[in-house]
C-alpha positions in Angstrom: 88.3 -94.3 77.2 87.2 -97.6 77.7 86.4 -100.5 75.2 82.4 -99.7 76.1 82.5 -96.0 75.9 84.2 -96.4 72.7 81.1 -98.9 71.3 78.7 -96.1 73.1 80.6 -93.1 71.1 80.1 -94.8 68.1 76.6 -96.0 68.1 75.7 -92.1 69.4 77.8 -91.5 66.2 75.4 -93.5 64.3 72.4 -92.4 65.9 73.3 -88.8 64.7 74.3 -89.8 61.2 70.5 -91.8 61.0 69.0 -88.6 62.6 70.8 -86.1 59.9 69.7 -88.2 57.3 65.7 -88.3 58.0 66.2 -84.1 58.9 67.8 -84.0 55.2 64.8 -86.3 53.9 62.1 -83.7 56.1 64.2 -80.5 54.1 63.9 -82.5 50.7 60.2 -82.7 51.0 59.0 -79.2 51.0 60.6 -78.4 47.4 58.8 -81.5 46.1 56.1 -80.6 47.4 56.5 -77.1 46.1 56.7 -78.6 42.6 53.7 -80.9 43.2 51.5 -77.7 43.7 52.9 -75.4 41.4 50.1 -75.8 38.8 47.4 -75.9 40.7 48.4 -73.0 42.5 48.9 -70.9 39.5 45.2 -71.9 38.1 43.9 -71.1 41.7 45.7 -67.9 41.9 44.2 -67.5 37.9 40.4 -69.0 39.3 40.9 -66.0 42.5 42.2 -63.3 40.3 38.7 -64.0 37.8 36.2 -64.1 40.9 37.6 -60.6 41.9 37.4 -59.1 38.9 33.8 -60.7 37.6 33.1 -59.5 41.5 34.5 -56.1 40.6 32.3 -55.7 37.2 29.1 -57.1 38.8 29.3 -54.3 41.3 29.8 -51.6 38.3 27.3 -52.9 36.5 24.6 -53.0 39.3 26.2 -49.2 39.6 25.0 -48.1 36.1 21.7 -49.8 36.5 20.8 -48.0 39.6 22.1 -44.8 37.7 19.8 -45.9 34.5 16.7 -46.3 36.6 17.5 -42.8 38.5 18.0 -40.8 34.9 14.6 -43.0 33.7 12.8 -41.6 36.8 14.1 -38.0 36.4 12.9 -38.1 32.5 9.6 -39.5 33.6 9.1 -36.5 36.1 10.7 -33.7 33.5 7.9 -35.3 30.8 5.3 -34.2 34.1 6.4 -30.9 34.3 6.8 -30.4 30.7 3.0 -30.9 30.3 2.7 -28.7 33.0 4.7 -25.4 31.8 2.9 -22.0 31.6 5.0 -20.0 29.0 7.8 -20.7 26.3 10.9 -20.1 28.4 10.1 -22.6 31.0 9.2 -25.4 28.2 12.4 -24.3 26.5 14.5 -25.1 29.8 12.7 -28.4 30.7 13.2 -29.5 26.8 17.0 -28.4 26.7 17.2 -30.4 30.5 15.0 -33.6 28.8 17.3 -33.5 26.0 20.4 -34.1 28.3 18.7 -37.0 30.4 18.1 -38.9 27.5 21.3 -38.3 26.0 23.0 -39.7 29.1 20.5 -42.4 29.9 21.4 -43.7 26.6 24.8 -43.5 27.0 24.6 -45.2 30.4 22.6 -47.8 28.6 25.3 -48.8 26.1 28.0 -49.0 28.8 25.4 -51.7 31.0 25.3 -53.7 27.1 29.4 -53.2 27.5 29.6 -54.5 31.0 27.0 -57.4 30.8 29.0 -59.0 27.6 31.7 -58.5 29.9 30.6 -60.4 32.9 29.4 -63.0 30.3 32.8 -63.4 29.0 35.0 -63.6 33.0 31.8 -65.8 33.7 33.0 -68.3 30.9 36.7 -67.8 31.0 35.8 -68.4 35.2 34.2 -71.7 34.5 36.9 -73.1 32.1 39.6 -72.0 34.8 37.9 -73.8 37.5 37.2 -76.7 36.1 41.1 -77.0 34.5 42.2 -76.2 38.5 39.9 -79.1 39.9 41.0 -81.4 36.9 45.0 -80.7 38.3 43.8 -81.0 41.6 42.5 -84.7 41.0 45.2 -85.2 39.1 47.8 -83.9 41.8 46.1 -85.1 44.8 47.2 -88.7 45.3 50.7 -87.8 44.8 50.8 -84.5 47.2 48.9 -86.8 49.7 51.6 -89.6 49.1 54.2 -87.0 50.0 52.4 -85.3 52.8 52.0 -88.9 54.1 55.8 -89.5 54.0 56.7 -86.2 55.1 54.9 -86.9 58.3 55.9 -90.1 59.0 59.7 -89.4 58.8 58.9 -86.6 61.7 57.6 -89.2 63.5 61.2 -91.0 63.0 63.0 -88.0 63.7 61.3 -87.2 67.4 61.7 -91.2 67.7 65.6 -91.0 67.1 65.7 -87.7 68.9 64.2 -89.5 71.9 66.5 -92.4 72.0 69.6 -90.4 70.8 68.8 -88.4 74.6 68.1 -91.7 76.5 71.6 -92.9 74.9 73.8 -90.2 75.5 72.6 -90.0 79.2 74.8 -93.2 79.7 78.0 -92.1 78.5 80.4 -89.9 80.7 79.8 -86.6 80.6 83.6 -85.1 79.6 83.9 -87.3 76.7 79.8 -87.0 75.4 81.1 -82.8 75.4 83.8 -83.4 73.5 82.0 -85.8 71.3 79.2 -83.0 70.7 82.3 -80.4 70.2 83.2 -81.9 66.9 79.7 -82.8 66.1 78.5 -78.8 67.0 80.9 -78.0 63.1 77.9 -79.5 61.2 80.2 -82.2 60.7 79.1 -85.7 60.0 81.7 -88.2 61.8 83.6 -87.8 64.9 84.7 -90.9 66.0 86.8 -92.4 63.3 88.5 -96.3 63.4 92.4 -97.0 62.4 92.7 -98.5 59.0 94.6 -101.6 58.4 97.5 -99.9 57.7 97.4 -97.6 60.3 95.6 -94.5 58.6 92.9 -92.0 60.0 89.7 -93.4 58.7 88.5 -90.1 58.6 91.1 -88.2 57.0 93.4 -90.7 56.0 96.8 -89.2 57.1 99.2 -91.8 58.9 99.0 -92.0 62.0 102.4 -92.4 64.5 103.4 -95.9 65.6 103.5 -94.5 69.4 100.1 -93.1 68.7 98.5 -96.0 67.1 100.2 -98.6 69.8 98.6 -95.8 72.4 95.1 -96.4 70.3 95.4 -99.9 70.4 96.1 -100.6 74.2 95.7 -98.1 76.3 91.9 -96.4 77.5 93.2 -92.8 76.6 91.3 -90.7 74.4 93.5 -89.7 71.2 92.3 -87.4 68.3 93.5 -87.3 64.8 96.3 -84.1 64.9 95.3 -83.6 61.3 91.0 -83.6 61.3 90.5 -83.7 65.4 88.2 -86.7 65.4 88.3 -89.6 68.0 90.5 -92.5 67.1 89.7 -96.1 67.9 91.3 -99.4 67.2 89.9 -101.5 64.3 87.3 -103.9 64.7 86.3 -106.8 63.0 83.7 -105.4 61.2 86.1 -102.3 59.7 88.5 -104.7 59.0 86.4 -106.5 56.9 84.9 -103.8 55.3 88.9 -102.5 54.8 89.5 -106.3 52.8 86.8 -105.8 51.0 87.4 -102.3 49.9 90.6 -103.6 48.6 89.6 -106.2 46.4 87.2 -104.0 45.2 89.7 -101.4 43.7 92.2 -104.5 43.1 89.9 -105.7 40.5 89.1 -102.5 39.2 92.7 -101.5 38.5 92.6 -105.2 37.0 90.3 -104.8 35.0 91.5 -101.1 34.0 95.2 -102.9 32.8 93.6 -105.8 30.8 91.0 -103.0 29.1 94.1 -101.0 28.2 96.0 -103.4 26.8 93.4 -104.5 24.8 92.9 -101.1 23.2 97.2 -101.1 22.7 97.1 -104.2 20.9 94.1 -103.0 19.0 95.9 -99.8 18.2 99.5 -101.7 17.1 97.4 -103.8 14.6 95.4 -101.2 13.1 99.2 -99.2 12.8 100.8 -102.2 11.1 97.8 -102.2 8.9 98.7 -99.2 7.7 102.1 -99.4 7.2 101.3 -102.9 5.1 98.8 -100.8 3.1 101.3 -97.9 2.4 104.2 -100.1 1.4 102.2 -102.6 -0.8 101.8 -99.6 -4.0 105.5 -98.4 -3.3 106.7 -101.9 -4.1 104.6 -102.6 -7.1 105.3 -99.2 -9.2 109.2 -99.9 -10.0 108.1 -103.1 -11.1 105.7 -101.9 -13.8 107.8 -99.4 -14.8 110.5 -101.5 -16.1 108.1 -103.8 -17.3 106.7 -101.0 -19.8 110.0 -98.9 -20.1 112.0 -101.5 -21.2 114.2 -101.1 -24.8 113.2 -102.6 -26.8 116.3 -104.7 -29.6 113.9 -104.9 -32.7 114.6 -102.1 -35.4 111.6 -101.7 -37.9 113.0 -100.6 -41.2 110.0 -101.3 -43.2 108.9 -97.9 -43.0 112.4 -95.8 -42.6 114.6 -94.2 -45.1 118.1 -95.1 -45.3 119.6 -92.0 -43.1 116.7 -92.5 -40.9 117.7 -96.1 -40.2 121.5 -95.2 -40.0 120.3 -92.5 -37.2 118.3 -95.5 -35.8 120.9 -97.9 -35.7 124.1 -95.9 -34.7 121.9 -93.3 -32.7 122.0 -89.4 -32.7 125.3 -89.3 -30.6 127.3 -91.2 -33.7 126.0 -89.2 -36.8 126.5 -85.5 -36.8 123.2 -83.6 -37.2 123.8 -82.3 -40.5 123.8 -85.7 -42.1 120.7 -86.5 -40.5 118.9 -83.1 -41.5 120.5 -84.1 -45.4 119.3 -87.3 -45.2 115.8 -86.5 -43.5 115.4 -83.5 -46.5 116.4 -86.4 -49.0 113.4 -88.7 -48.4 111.1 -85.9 -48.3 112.2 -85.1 -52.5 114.4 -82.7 -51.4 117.7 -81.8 -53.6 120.5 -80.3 -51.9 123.3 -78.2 -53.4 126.9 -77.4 -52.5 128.3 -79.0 -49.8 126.0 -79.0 -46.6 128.5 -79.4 -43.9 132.3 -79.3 -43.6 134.8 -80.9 -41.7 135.8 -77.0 -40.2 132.1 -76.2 -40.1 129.9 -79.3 -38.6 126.9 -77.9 -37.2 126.4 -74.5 -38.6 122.6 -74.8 -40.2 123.7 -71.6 -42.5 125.6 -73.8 -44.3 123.0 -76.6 -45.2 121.1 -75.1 -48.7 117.8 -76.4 -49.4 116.7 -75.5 -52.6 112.6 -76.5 -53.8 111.9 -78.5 -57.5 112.0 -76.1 -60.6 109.2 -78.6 -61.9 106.0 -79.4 -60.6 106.4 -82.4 -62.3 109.4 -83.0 -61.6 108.6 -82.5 -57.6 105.3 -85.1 -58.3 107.9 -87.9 -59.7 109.6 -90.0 -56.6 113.4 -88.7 -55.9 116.1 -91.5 -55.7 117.8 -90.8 -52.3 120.8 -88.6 -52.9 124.4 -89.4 -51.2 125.3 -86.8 -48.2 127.8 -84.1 -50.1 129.1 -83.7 -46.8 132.9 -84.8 -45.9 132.3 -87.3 -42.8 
C-alpha cells in the first residue's frame, strides 16, 4: 500500500465519517419534528373528532325533523277523517290512532329540543378547539418550518457527499477499497487507524510488534491491527501533533488533580490538629482547679468548737477512739454520762456508753460545764 493509497483510504475514511454524521443528523430530525407537532396534532385530531360528531347529530336531527313533519301530516289527515266518520266505532279508532300521533310527535319534538342544544354545545366546544389548534399552529409554524428547512438541506449534503464519496473511491485500487468497505460493512466507524507515538493501535490501543510497526513504517504492505482488524499506517505529522497535545492535556490534568489533593490533605491535617488542640486544652485545665479548690486547708477554727470536738479536729478521728468522741460530742450537747463509757478491754462497744436525760427541766435549761471522759484512755 502506497504512501497515496494510504492518504486516499483515509480521506474515504473521512468522507464516510462526514456522511454518517449528516445520515445521524437526517434520523435526529424526525423525532423533533415529532415533538414539534405533537400538540397541534392532538387539537386537530380533537377539531376532526368534533366535526364528525356535530356531522353525526346534524344528520339525526334533520332525521327527527323529517319524522316530526311526517307524524304532523298524518295528524292533520286523521283530524280529516275524523270529521268525516259515520258511526261511533270508527271515530273511536281514529281518536285512539290520533291519540298515539300526538303522543309520539311530541315526544319526537322533545328529543329535536335535546339534539339542537346539543349541536349548539359541539358547535361551541368546535369553535374554541379550532381556534386553540390555529393559535398552536402559528405558534409552532416557524419552528417546524425552521426544521423542515434544515432537514432538507442536510439531504442535500448527504446526496452531495454520497456523490463525491463514489467519484473518490473510483480512484483507489479495487482489492484494497474491498477490504476497506469489509470493515466499514460492521457499522463500524473507523477503519484505517494511525500508530501512536509510542507504537499503539490508534484504534484499539494494544501494542503493536516492533517487526510489525518497522513493517508499517517502511514497507507498502497492507498490515491490520491482530486485535480490532483495522488498517494500520505510520504516524503523520498531524497525529503526532495531535498525540503531543493529548499528552499535555492529561499531564496538566493529573497536575492539577495532585495539587487539588494535596490541598484538601493539608486542609484535612489542620482541621485534625484542631481538634486534638481543642480536646486537650479542658483535660489540662481540670487538675489544675481541682487542687486549687481541694486543697487543705492549716487554719483550725475553734471559735465555735467544744473542747473534744477541737481535740477530734486537731489529732483527727484516727488518734482518738470513737467513744471519747461520742462522750465528748454528748457533753456539749448538756448531756451527763454515768459509769464508765468505754474500757481499755471494751473500746468501741456502743452498749457500753450510757446516756442518761436531765431529771430537771430546769436543770436541763441551765448550761452544763463540760464533763471529763470517765473513760480509761
Amino acid at each position: 500500500m502506497t504512501p497515496q493509497t494510504r492518504t486516499s483510504l483515509k480521506d474515504l475514511q473521512h468522507l464516510d465519517q462526514e456522511i454518517a454524521a449528516v445520515r445521524s443528523a437526517i434520523e435526529n430530525f424526525d423525532p423533533l419534528l415529532e415533538e414539534v407537532d405533537a400538540p397541534v396534532l392532538r387539537l386537530e385530531q380533537e377539531v376532526q373528532a368534533l366535526e364528525k360528531r356535530l356531522k353525526e347529530v346534524r344528520l339525526e336531527e334533520k332525521r327527527i325533523e323529517l319524522t316530526i313533519d311526517e307524524r304532523r301530516a298524518r295528524g292533520t289527515k286523521l283530524q280529516e277523517r275524523m270529521d268525516a266518520v259515520r258511526n261511533v266505532r270508527e271515530e273511536a279508532a281514529v281518536h285512539a290512532e290520533l291519540e298515539m300521533v300526538g303522543r309520539a310527535l311530541e315526544s319526537e319534538e322533545q328529543e329535536a329540543l335535546s339534539l339542537l342544544d346539543q349541536i349548539k354545545r359541539l358547535e361551541e366546544r368546535h369553535e374554541e378547539q379550532e381556534n386553540a389548534y390555529r393559535e398552536a399552529l402559528a405558534e409552532v409554524g416557524p419552528h417546524r418550518e425552521e426544521l423542515v428547512t434544515e432537514q432538507r438541506s442536510a439531504e442535500s449534503k448527504l446526496e452531495a457527499l454520497q456523490a463525491d464519496r463514489e467519484t473518490f473511491a473510483a480512484g483507489i485500487d479495487l482489492g484494497e477499497r474491498r477490504i476497506y468497505d469489509s470493515i466499514m460493512a460492521g457499522a463500524r466507524e473507523v477503519a484505517v487507524a494511525e500508530l501512536t507515538e509510542d507504537g499503539a493501535c490508534g484504534n484499539c490501543y494494544n501494542m503493536v510488534p516492533l517487526q510489525i510497526q518497522n513493517q508499517i513504517r517502511h514497507t507498502d504492505m497492507m498490515i491490520r491491527c491482530e486485535s480490532c482488524g483495522v488498517i494500520l499506517t505510520p504516524e503523520s505529522p498531524e497525529g503526532l501533533a495531535r498525540a503531543q497535545e493529548e499528552g499535555e492535556r492529561i499531564e496538566r490534568a493529573l497536575k492539577a488533580s495532585t495539587e487539588q489533593r494535596d490541598v484538601e490533605r493539608a486542609a484535612v491535617s489542620e482541621a485534625a490538629a484542631l481538634e486534638e488542640a481543642e480536646e486537650a486544652a479542658p483535660k489540662e485545665a481540670v487538675p489544675a482547679e481541682v487542687s486549687t479548690e481541694e486543697a487543705p486547708s492549716t487554719e483550725v477554727d475553734t471559735g465555735d468548737l467544744p473542747a473534744g470536738g477541737l481535740a477530734a479536729e486537731i489529732f483527727g478521728s484516727d488518734d482518738v477512739p470513737a467513744e471519747e468522741l461520742a462522750v465528748e460530742e454528748g457533753s456539749s450537747d448538756d448531756l451527763s454520762v454515768e459509769g464508765p463509757a468505754v474500757d481499755k478491754a471494751g473500746a468501741g462497744n456502743e452498749a457500753d456508753v450510757v446516756v442518761d436525760e436531765p431529771a430537771d427541766e430546769e436543770v436541763g435549761a441551765e448550761e452544763a460545764e463540760p464533763q471529763e471522759p470517765t473513760a480509761d484512755v
